[in-house]
ROSE-4610 file (N, C-alpha, C; in Angstrom, 1 decimal, always signed):
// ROSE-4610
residu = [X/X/X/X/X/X/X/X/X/X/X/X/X/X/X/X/X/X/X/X/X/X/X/X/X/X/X/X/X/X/X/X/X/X/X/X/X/X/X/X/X/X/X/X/X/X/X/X/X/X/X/X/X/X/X/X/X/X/X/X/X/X/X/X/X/X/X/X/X/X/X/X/X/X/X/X/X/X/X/X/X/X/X/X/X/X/X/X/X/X/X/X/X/X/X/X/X/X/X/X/X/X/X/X/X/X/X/X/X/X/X/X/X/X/X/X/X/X/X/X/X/X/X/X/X/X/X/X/X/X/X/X/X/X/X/X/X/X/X/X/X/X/X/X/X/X/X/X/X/X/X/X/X/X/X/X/X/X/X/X/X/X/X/X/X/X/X/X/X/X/X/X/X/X/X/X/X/X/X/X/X/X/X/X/X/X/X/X/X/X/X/X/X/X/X/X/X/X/X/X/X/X/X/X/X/X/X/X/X/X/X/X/X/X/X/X/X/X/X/X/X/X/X/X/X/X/X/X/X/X/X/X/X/X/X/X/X/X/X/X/X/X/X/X/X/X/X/X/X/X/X/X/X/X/X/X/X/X/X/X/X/X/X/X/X/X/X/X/X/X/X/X/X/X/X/X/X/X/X/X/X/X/X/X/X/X/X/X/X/X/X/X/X/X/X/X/X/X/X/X/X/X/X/X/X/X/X/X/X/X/X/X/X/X/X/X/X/X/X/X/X/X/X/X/X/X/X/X/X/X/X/X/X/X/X/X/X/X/X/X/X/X/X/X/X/X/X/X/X/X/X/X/X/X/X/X/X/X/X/X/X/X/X/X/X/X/X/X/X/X/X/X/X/X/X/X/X/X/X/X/X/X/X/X/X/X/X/X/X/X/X/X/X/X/X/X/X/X/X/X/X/X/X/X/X]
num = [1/1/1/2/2/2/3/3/3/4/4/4/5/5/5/6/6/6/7/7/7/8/8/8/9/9/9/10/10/10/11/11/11/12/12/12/13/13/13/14/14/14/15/15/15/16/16/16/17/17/17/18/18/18/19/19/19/20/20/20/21/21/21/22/22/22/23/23/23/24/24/24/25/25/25/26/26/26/27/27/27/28/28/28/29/29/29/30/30/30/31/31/31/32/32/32/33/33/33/34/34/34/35/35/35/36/36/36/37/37/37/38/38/38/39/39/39/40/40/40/41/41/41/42/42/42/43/43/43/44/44/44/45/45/45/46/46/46/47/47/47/48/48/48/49/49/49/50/50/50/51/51/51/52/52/52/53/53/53/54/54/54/55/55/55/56/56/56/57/57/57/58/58/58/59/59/59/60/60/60/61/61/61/62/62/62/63/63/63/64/64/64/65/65/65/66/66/66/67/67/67/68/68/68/69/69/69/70/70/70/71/71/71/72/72/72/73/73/73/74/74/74/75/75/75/76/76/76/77/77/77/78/78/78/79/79/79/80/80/80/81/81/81/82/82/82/83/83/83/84/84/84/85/85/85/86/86/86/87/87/87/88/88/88/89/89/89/90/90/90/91/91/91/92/92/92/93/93/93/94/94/94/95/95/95/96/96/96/97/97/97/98/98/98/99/99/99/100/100/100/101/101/101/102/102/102/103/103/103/104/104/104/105/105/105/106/106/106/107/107/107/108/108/108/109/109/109/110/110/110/111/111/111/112/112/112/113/113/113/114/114/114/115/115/115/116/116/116/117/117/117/118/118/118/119/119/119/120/120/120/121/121/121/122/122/122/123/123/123/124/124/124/125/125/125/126/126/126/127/127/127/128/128/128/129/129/129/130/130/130/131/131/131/132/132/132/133/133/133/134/134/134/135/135/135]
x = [+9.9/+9.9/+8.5/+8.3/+6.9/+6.8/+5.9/+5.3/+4.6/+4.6/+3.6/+3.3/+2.0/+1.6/+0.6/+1.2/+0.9/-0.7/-1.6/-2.8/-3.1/-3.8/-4.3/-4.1/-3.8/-4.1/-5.3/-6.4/-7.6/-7.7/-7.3/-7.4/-6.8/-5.2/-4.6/-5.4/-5.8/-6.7/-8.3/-8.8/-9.7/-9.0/-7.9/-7.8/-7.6/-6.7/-6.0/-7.2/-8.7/-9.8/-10.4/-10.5/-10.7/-10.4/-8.8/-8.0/-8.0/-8.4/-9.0/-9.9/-11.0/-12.6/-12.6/-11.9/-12.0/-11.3/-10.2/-9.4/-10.5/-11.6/-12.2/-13.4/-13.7/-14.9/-14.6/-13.5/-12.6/-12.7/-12.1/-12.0/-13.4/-14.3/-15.6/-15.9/-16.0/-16.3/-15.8/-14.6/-13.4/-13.7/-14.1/-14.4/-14.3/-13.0/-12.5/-11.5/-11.5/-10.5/-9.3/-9.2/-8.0/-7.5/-8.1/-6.8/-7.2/-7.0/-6.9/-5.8/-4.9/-3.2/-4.0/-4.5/-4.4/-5.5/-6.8/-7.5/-7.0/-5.8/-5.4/-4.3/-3.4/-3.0/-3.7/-5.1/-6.0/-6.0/-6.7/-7.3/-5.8/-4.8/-3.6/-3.4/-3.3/-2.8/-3.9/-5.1/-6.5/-6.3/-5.5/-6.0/-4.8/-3.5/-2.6/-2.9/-3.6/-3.8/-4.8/-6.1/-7.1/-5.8/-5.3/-4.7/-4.0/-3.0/-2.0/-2.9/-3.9/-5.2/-5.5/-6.2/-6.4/-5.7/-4.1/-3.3/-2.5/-2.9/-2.3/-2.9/-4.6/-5.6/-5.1/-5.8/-5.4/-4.6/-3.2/-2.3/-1.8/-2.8/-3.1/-3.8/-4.9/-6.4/-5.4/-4.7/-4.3/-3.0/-2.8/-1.4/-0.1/-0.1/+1.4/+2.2/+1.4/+1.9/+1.3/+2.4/+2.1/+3.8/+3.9/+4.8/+4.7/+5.7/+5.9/+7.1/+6.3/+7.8/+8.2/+9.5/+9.7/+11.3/+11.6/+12.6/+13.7/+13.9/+14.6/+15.0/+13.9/+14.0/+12.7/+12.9/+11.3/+11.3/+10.4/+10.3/+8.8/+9.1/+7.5/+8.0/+7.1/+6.7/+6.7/+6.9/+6.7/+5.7/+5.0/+4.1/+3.9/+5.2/+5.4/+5.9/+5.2/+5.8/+7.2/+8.1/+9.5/+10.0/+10.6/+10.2/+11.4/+11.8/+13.1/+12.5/+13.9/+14.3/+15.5/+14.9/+15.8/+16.0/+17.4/+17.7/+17.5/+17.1/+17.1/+18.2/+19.4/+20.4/+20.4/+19.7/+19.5/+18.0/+17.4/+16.0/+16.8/+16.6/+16.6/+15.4/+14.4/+13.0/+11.8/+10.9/+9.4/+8.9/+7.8/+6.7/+5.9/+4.9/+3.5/+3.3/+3.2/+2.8/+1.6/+1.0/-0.4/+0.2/-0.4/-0.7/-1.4/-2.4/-3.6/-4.7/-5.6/-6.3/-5.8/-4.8/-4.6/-3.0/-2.7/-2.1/-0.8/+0.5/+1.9/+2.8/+3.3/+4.6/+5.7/+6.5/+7.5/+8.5/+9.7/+10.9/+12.2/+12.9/+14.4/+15.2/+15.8/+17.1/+18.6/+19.4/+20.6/+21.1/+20.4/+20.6/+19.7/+18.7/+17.7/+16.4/+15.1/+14.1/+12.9/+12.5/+11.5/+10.0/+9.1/+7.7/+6.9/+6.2/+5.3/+4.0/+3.7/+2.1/+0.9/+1.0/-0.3/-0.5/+0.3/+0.0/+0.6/+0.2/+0.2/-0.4/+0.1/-0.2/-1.5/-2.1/-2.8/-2.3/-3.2/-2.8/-2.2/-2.6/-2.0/-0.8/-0.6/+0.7/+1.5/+1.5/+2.0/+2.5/+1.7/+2.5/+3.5/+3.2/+3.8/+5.2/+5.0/+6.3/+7.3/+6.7/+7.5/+8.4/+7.3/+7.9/+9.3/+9.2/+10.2/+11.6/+11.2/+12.3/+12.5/+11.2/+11.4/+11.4/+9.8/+9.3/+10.2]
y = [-0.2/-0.7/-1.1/-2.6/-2.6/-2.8/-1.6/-1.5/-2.6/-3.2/-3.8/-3.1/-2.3/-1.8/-2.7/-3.1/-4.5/-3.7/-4.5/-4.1/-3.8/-3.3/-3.4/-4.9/-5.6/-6.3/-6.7/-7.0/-6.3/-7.1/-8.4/-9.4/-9.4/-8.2/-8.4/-7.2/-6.2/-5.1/-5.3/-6.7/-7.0/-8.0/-8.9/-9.6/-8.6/-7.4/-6.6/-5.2/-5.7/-5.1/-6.0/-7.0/-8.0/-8.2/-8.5/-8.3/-7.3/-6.0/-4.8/-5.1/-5.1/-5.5/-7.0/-7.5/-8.7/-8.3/-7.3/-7.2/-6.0/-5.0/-4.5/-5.1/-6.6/-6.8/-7.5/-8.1/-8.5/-7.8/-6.8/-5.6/-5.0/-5.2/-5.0/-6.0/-7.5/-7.8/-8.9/-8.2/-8.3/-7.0/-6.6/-5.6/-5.6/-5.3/-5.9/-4.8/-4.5/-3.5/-4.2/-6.1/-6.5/-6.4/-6.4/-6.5/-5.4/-4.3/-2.8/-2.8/-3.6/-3.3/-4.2/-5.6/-6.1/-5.5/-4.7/-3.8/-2.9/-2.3/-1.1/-1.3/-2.4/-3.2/-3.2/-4.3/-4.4/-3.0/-2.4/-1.0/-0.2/-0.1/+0.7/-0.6/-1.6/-2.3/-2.4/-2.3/-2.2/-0.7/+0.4/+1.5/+1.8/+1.0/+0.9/+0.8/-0.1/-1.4/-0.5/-0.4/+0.7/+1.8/+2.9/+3.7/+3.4/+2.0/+1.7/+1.3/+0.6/+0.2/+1.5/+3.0/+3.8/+4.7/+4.6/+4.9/+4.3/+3.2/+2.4/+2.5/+2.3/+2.8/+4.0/+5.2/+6.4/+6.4/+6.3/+6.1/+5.7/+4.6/+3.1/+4.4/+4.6/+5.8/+6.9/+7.0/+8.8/+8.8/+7.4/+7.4/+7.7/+7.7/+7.4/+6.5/+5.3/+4.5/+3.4/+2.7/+2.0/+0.8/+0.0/-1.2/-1.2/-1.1/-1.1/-1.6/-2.9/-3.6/-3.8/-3.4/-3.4/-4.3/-4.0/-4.7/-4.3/-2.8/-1.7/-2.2/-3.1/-3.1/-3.0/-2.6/-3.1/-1.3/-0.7/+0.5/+0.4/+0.6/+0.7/+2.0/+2.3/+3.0/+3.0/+3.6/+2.9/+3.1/+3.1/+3.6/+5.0/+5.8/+7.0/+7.7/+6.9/+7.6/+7.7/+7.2/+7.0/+6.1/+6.7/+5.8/+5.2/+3.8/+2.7/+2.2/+2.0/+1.9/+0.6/-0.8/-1.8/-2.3/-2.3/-2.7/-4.3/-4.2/-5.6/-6.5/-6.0/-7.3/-7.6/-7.1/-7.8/-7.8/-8.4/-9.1/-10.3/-11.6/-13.0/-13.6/-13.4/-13.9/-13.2/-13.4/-12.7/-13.6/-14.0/-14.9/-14.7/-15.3/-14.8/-15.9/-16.1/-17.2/-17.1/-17.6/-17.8/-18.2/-17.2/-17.1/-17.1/-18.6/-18.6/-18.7/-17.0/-17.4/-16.1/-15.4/-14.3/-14.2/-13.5/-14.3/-12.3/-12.5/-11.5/-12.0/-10.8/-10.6/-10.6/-11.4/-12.1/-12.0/-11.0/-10.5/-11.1/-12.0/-12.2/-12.1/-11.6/-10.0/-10.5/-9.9/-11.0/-10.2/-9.5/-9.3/-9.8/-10.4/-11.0/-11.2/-11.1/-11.5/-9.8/-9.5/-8.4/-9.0/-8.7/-9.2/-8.2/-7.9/-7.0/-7.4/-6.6/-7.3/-6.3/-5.6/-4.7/-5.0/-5.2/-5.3/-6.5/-7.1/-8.5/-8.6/-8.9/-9.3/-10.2/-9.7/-10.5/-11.4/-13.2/-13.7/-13.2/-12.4/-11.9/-11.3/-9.9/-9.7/-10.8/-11.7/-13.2/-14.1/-13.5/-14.7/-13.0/-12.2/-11.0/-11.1/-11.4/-11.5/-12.6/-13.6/-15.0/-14.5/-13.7/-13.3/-12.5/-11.7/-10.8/-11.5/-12.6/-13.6/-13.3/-13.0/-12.8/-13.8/-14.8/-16.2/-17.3]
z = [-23.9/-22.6/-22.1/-21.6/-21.0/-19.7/-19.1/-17.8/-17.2/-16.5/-15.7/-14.3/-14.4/-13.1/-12.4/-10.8/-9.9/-9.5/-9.4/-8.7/-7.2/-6.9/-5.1/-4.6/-3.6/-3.1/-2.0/-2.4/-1.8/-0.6/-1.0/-0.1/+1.3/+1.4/+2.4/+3.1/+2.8/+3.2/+4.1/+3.0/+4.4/+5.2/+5.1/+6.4/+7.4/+6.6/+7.9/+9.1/+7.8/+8.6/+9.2/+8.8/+10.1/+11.3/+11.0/+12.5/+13.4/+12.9/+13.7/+13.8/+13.5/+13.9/+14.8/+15.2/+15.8/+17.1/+17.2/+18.2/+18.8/+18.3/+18.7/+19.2/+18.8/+19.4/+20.7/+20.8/+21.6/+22.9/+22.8/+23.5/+24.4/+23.8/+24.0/+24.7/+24.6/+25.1/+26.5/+26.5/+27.9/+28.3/+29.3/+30.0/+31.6/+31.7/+33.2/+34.1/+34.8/+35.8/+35.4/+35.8/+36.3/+34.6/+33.9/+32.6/+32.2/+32.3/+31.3/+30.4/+31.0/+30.0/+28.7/+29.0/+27.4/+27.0/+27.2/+26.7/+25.9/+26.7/+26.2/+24.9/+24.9/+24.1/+22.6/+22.6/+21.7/+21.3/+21.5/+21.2/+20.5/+21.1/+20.6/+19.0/+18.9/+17.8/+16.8/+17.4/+16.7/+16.0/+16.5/+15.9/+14.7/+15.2/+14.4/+13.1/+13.0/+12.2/+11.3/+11.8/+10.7/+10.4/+10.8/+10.8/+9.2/+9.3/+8.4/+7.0/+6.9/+6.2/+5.6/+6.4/+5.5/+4.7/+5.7/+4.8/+3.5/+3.3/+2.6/+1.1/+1.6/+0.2/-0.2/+1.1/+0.3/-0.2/+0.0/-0.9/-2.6/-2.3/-3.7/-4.7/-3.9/-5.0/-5.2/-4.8/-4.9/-5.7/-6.1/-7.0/-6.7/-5.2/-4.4/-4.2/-3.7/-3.8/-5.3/-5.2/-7.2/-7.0/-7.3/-7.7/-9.2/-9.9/-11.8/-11.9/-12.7/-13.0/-14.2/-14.4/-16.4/-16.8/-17.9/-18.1/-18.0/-16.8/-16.5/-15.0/-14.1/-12.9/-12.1/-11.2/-10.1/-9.4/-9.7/-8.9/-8.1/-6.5/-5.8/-4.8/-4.2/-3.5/-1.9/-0.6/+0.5/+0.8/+2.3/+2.8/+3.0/+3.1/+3.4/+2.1/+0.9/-0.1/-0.4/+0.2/-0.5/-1.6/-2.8/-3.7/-4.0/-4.0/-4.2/-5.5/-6.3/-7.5/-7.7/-7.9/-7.9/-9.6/-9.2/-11.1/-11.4/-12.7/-12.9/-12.8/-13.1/-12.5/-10.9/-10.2/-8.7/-8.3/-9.5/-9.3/-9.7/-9.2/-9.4/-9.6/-9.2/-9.5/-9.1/-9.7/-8.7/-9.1/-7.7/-7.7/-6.8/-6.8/-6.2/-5.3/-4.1/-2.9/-2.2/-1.6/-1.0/+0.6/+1.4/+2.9/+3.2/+3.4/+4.3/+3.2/+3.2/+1.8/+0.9/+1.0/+0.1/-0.4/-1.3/-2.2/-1.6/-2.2/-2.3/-3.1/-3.2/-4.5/-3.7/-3.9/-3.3/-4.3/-3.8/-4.7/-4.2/-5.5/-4.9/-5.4/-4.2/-5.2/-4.5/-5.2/-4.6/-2.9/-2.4/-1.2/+0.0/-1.1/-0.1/-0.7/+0.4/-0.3/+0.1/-0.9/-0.5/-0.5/+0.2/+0.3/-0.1/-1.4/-1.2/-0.9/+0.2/+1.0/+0.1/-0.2/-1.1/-2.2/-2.9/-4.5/-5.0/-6.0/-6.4/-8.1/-9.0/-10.1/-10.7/-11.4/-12.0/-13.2/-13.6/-14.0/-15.5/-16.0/-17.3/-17.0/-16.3/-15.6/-15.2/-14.6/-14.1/-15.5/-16.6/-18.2/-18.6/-18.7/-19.0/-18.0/-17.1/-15.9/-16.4/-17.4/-17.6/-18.9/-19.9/-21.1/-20.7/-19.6/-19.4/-18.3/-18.1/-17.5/-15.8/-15.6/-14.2/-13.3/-14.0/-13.3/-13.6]
């Protein structure tokens, strides 16, 4: 049986530190009595956001979360560490799409479409995905 274990997606990790760091500088420099709600706003989605970011890594480094995909089916991981196990007869395709400037694994299964935003295949993985009749 061959494993393909999907990589970090590094790229979605710094947009998503961006968008915190931008909604923080933001924040900083709207400094106003009359809008405290969208201050307070910024700051609660800003902290979300790092929050979901360092849980996401730690997760990645610590071997919790992981996406492996074989000729058995698609097994990943959630954020919370719950682990789903999809068979290969309801994979219909995987493919990789581009959002902007960073790239996701985009799964379609006969119930629908799954998006994985973290991890994403590199191009060897991606000819390895074709050999196995996924692409």
């Amino acid at each position: 049986m061959k494993e393909l274990k999907l990589g970090m997606n590094l790229s979605f990790f710094i947009s998503l530190s961006i968008i915190a760091l931008s909604l923080l500088i933001l924040d900083t420099l709207i400094v106003s009595e009359k809008i405290s709600l969208i201050s307070f706003a910024q700051l609660t989605l800003s902290a979300a956001i790092m929050f979901y970011i360092i849980m996401g890594v730690w997760a990645i480094f610590s071997g919790q979360s992981r996406v492996i995909i074989c000729n058995q089916g698609v097994v990943y991981h959630s954020l919370l560490g719950q682990k789903h196990y999809i068979p290969s007869e309801e994979v219909e395709k995987i493919s990789v799409e581009r959002l902007l400037w960073f790239s996701y694994t985009k799964l379609y299964l006969a119930t629908g479409v799954l998006r994985i935003w973290s991890f994403k295949p590199n191009l060897a993985q991606q000819q390895s995905l074709k050999l196995l009749g996924y692409v």
